[in-house]
PAZA-671739 format. One line per field, with one value per residue (C-alpha): residue number from 0; chain; x, y negated, z negated. Coordinates in steps of 0.1 Angstrom, whole numbers, plus 5000, padded with zeros to 4 digits. Example, Ala and Ser with C-alpha at 12.3 -4.5 7.8 and 13.67 -1.06 7.14 Angstrom:
2
i = 0_1;
ch = A_A;
x = 5123_5137;
y = 5045_5011;
z = 4922_4929;
//
This chain:
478
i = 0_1_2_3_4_5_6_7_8_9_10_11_12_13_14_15_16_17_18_19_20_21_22_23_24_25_26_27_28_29_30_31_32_33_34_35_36_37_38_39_40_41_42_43_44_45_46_47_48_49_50_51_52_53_54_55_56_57_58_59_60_61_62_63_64_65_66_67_68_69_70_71_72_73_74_75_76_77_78_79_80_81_82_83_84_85_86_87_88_89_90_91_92_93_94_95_96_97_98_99_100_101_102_103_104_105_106_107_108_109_110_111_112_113_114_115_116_117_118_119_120_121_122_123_124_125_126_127_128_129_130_131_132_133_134_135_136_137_138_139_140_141_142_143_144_145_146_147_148_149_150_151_152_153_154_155_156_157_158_159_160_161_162_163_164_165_166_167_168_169_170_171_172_173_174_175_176_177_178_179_180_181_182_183_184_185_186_187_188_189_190_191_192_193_194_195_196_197_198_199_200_201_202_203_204_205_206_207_208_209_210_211_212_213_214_215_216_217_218_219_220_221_222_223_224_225_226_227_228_229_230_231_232_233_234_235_236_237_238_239_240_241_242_243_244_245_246_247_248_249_250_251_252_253_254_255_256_257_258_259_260_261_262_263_264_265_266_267_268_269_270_271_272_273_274_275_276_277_278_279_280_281_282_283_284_285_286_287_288_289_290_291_292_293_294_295_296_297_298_299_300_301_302_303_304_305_306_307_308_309_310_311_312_313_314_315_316_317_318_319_320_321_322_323_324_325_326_327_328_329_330_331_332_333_334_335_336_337_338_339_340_341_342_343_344_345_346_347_348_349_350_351_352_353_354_355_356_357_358_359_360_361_362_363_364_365_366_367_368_369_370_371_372_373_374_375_376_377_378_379_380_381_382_383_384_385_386_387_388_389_390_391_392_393_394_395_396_397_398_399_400_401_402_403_404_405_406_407_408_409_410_411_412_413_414_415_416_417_418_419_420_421_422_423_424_425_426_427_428_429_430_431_432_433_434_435_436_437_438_439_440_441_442_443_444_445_446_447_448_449_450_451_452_453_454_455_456_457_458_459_460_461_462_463_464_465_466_467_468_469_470_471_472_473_474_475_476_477;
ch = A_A_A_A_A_A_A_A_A_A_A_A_A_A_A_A_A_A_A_A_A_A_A_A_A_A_A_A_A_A_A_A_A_A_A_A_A_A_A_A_A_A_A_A_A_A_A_A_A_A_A_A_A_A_A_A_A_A_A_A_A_A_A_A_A_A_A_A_A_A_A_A_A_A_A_A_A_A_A_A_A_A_A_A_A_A_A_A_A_A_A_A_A_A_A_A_A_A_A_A_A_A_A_A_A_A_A_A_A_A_A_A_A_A_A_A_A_A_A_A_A_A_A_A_A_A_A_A_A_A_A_A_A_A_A_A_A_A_A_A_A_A_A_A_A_A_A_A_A_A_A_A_A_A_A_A_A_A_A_A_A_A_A_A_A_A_A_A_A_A_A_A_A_A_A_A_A_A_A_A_A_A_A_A_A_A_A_A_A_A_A_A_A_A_A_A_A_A_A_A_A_A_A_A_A_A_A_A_A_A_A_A_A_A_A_A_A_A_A_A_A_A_A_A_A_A_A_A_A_A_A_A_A_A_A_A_A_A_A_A_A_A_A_A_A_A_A_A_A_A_A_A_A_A_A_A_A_A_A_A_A_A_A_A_A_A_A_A_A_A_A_A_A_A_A_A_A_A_A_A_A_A_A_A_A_A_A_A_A_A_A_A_A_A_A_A_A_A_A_A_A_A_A_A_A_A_A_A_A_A_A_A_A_A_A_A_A_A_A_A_A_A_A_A_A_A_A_A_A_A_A_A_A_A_A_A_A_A_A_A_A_A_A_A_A_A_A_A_A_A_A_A_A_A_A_A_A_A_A_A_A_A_A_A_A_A_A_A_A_A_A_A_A_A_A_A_A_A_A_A_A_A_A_A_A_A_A_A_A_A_A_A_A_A_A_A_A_A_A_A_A_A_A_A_A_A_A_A_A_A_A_A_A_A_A_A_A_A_A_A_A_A_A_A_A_A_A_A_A_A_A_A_A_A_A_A_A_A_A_A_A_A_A_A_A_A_A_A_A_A_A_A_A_A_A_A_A_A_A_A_A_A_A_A_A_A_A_A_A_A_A_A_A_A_A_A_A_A;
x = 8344_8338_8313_8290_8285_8284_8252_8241_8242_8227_8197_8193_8196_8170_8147_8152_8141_8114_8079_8061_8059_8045_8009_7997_8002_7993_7956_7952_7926_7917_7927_7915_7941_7934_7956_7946_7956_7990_7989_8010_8033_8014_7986_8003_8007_7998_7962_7952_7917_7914_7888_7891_7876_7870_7895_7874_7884_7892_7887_7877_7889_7877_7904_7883_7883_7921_7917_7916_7894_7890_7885_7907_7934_7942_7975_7958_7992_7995_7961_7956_7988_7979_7946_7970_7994_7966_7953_7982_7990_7953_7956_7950_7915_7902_7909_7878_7884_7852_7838_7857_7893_7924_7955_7984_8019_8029_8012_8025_8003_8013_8011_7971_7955_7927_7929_7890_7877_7842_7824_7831_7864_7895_7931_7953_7987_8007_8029_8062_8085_8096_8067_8074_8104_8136_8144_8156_8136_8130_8139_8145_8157_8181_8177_8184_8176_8141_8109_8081_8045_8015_8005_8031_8039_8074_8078_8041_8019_7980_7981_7954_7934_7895_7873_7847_7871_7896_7941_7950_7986_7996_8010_8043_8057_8053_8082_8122_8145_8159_8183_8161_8148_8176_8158_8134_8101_8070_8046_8010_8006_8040_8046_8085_8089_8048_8030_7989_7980_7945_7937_7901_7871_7888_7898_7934_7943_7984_8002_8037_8048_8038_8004_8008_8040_8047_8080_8097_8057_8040_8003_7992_7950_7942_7908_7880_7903_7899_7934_7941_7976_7990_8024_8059_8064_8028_8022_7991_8005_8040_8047_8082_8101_8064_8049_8012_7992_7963_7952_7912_7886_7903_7901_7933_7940_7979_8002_8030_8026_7991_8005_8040_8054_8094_8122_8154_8182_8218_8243_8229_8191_8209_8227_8201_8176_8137_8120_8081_8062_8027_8006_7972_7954_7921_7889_7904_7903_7932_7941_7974_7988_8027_8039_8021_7990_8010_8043_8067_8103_8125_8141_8140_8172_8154_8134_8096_8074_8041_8020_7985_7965_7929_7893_7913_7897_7930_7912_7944_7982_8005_8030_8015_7987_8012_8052_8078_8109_8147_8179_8215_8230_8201_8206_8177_8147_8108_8088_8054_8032_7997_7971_7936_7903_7913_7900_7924_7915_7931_7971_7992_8018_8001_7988_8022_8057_8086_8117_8148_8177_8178_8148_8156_8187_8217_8227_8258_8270_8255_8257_8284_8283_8256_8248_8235_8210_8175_8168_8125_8100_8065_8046_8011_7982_7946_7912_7922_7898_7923_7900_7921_7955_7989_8004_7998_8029_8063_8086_8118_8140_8148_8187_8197_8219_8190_8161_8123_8114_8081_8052_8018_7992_7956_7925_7932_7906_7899_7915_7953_7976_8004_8005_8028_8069_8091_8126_8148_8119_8115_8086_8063_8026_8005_7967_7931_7949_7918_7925_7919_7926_7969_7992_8019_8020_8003_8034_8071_8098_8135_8151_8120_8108_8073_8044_8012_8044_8035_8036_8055_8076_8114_8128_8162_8171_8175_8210_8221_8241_8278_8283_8292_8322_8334_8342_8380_8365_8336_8308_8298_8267_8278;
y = 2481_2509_2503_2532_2511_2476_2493_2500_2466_2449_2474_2464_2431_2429_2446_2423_2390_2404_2406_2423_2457_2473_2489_2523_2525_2552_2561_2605_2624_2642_2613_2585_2559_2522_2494_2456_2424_2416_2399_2367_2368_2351_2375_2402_2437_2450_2468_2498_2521_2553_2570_2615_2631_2667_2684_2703_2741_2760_2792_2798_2832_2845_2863_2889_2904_2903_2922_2898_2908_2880_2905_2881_2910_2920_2904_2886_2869_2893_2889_2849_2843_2868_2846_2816_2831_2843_2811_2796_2814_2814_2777_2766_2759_2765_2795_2801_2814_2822_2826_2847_2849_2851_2858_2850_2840_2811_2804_2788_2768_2765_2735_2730_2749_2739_2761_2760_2767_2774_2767_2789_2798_2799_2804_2815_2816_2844_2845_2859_2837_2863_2852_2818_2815_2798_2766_2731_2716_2676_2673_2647_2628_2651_2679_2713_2750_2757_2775_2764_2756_2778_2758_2745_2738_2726_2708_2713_2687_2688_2708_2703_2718_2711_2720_2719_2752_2755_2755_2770_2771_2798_2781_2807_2788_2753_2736_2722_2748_2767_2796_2823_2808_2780_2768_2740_2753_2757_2728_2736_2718_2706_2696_2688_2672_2675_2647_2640_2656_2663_2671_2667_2677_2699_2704_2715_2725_2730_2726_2712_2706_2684_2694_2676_2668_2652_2649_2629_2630_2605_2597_2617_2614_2628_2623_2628_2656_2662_2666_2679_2688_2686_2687_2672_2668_2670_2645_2646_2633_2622_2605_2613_2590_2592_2568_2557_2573_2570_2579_2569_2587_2610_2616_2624_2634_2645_2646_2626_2600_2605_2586_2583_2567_2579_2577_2598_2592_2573_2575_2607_2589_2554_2573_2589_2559_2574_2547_2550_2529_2517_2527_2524_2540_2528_2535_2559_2566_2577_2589_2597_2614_2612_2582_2560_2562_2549_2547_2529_2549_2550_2572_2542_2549_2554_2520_2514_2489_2483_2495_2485_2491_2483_2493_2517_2522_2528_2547_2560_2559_2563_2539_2514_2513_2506_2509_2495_2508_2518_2510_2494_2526_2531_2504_2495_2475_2477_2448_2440_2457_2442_2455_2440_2445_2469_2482_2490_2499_2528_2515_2525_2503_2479_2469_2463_2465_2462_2478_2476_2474_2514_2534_2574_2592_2574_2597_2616_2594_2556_2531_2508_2469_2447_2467_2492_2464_2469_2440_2432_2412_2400_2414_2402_2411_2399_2402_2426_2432_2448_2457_2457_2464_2464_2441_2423_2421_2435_2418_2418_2441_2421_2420_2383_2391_2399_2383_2390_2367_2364_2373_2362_2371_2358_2360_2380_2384_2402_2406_2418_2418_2404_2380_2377_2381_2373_2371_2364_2356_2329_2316_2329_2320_2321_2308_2320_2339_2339_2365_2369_2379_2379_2367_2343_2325_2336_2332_2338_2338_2328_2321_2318_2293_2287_2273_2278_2281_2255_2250_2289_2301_2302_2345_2356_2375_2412_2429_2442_2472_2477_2472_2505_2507_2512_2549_2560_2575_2563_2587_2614_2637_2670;
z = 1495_1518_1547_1532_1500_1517_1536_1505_1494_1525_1519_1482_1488_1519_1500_1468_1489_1513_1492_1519_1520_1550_1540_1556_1594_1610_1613_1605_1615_1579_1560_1576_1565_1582_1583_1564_1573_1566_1532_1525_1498_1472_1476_1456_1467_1495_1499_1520_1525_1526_1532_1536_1562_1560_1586_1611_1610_1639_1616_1579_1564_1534_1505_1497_1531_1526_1495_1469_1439_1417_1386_1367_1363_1390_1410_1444_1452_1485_1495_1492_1507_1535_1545_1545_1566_1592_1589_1601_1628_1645_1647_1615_1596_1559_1535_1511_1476_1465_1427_1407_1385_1409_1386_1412_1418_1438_1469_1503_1520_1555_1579_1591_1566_1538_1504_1497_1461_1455_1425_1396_1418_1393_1402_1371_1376_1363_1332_1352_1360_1386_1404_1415_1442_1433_1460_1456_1432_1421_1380_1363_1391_1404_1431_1416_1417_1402_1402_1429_1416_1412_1447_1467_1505_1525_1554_1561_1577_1574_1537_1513_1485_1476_1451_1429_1416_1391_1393_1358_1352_1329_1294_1290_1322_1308_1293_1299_1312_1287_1276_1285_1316_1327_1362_1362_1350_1378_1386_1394_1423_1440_1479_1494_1524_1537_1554_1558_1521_1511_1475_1462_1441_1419_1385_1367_1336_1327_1296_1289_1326_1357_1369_1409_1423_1458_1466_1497_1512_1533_1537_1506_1491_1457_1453_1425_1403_1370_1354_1321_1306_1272_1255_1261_1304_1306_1335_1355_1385_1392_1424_1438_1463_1483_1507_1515_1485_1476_1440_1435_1411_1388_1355_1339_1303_1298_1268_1288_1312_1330_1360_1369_1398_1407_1430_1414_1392_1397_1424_1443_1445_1451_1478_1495_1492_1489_1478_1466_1484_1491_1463_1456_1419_1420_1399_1375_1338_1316_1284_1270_1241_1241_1264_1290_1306_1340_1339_1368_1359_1352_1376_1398_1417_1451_1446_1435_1458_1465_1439_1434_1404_1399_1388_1358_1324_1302_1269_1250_1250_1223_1238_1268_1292_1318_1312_1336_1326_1341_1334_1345_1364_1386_1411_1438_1430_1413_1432_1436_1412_1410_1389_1383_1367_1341_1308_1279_1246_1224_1222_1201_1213_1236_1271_1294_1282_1308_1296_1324_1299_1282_1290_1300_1304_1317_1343_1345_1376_1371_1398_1385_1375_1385_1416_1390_1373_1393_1412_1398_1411_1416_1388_1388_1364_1359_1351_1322_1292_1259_1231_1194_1211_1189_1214_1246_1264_1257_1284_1266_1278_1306_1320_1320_1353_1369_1355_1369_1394_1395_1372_1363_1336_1343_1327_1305_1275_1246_1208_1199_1168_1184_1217_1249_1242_1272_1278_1311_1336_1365_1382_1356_1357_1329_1332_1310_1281_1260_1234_1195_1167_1172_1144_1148_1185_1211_1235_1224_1250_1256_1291_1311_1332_1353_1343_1314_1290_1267_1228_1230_1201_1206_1203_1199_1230_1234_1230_1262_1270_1280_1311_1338_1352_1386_1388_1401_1430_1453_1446_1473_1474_1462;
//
């Protein structure tokens, strides 16, 4: 084994046995972040605060005396990006976009600067592909050429965006690359490589692509939005190898997944090793149309830790209110996810389901053998109320080499067709499962061991994939 890949292995495996993740650190000036109490392991995923303070401007500049017009037709692109740049340069502060219809392409927000939209203040992107700059983009788990969003920033520290306006992305961008347009498609709202992010009080509306996209970001707050987006890779928010983010207020209505929590795909994310980290969604409401209201995957090659979710009303999904999912191939590790005090009615499919054994695209370079099974752990949910849901809990698709160590349901209430199905978990704790309304048993497992498992019905256990094979040649980013 060559000493890149046993260092590989040493991280994997350090991270597979430690259950405490290191909450928010560092205490910023516009965002406020403060740092708990240590928590002990049985306490479940870490908690932070955080609480946004307004940045205090050293100048505001107004687009319109750049020449913006807001008539709605008019290209403003020059004119807004002009008031950022000044901005910038005189030390930083807030740009106002007042009311009015700003058709524009991409903007570059620059480090220190505050994109201010006024009430009845719209941004619109434009239908031309032409206008959105072509950079390394984040798809699918890979790093490629593509478009940048209506909204974007790089290497920038100190960016944000507040409301009460309007982002409108313009629907002939949305969509998968294609043979007319090959590159990845524009987000609305994307940032690469930024730290201390601010976005707040505003609404967006995209169709058929990611609406907010952070990307290899630290110490991110996304506040009180209002997030519509329908169609096929309609996210609302997808969080991308990220760290210390705080999701809390929005309201977020999305064809695909509404939340989605990321880290990239096979050998070149395995490689690289961007874990998301440190996650907080609290006191939101979601409705999906396509997939998952949050899902965890399952471009998971980077690693998933430290996500807490709680205070969520969950009011539609056409699969799962919350959907773990990845693959062998992907390597690394998804480890304590709490969730508490949630709402979930409106399933389709039901209120959890874990899925590590075939879920997404295998990628064209897997991480071989069992190095490539995710290592999981420490999945804890409770005080969850499911109104008429398909199914409880789908926790099948669980790889017997590397079973989930560690999960707990408790008081859970409420009524459900079907009840709890498990497969290849230990140290699993079940307590107050006081639902109705299910057919057959309540609990059906096989291979899992822990406690509140009595009087369950024996399952057959899931087939598993082929194993990966080791590759001729080590893999190497290219």
């Amino acid at each position: 084994m060559t000493d890149k890949l046993s260092g590989r292995r040493t991280f994997i495996t350090r991270a597979a046995q430690s259950a405490i993740v290191t909450p928010v650190l560092s205490s910023l000036a516009h965002l406020g972040f403060a740092q708990e109490p240590q928590r002990t392991p049985a306490s479940g995923a870490p908690k932070h605060t955080a609480t946004a303070i307004p940045l205090k401007p050293k100048i505001t500049l107004n687009v319109r005396d750049f020449g913006a017009t807001g008539d709605g037709t008019t290209k403003d692109t020059a004119a807004i990006q002009q008031a950022i740049d000044r901005c910038a340069v005189l030390g930083g502060g807030e740009v106002l976009v007042p009311a009015g219809d700003y058709s524009t392409g991409a903007l570059a927000l620059r480090s220190n600067t505050l994109l201010r939209l006024d009430k009845d203040a719209n941004l619109l992107g434009s239908p031309d592909f032409a206008d959105y700059p072509v950079t390394q983009v984040r798809w699918e788990g890979h790093w490629i050429q593509g478009r940048t969003g209506l909204v974007y920033a790089m290497d920038s520290g100190k960016v944000g965006i507040v409301g009460p306006g309007k982002i409108v992305g313009n629907k002939a961008l949305g969509g998968r690359p294609n043979q007319q347009n090959p590159l990845r498609h524009p987000c609305l709202i994307e940032f690469t490589n930024c730290t201390d992010i601010r976005l707040e009080d505003f609404s967006t509306s995209y169709d058929h692509m990611w609406s907010i996209h952070p990307v290899y970001c630290e110490q991110v707050s996304i506040k009180n939005l209002t997030i519509r987006s329908t169609g096929g890779n309609g996210d609302g928010i997808d969080i991308d190898s990220c760290k210390h983010v705080l999701i809390d207020g929005c309201d977020i209505s999305t064809g695909d997944d509404c939340i989605s929590l990321k880290s990239g795909r096979g050998e070149e994310a395995y490689t690289i090793l961007r874990p998301t980290e440190d996650v907080r969604i609290t006191n939101c409401t979601f409705a999906d149309s396509i997939f998952a209201c949050i899902g965890i995957g399952s471009e998971t090659s980077g690693g998933i830790r430290g996500v807490r979710i709680e205070h969520c009303k969950f009011s539609a999904a056409r699969t799962f209110a919350i959907y773990i999912k990845s693959r062998p191939g992907r390597g690394a590790f998804i480890e304590d996810i709490v969730a508490d005090d949630l709402d979930v009615s409106g399933m389709t499919g039901g209120f959890l389901r874990f899925n590590i054994l075939n879920s997404g695209i295998q990628d064209e370079f897997p991480v071989p053998g069992d190095e490539g099974i995710p290592t999981i752990r420490n999945f804890r949910f409770s005080n969850v109320r499911v109104s008429d849901v398909p199914l409880l809990v789908d926790g099948t698709a669980i790889h017997p080499h590397k079973p989930l160590d560690g999960f707990s349901l408790n008081n859970i209430t409420g009524t459900c067709a079907k009840g709890i199905f498990l497969a290849n978990i230990k140290n699993a704790i079940l307590s107050n499962i006081k639902v109705t309304g299910f057919a057959g048993a309540l609990l059906n497992i096989n291979s899992v061991t822990g406690t509140g498992l009595a009087s369950a019905a024996k399952i057959e256990a899931a087939k598993l994939p082929d194993p990966i094979p080791a590759p001729d040649k080590p893999y190497q980013l290219h």
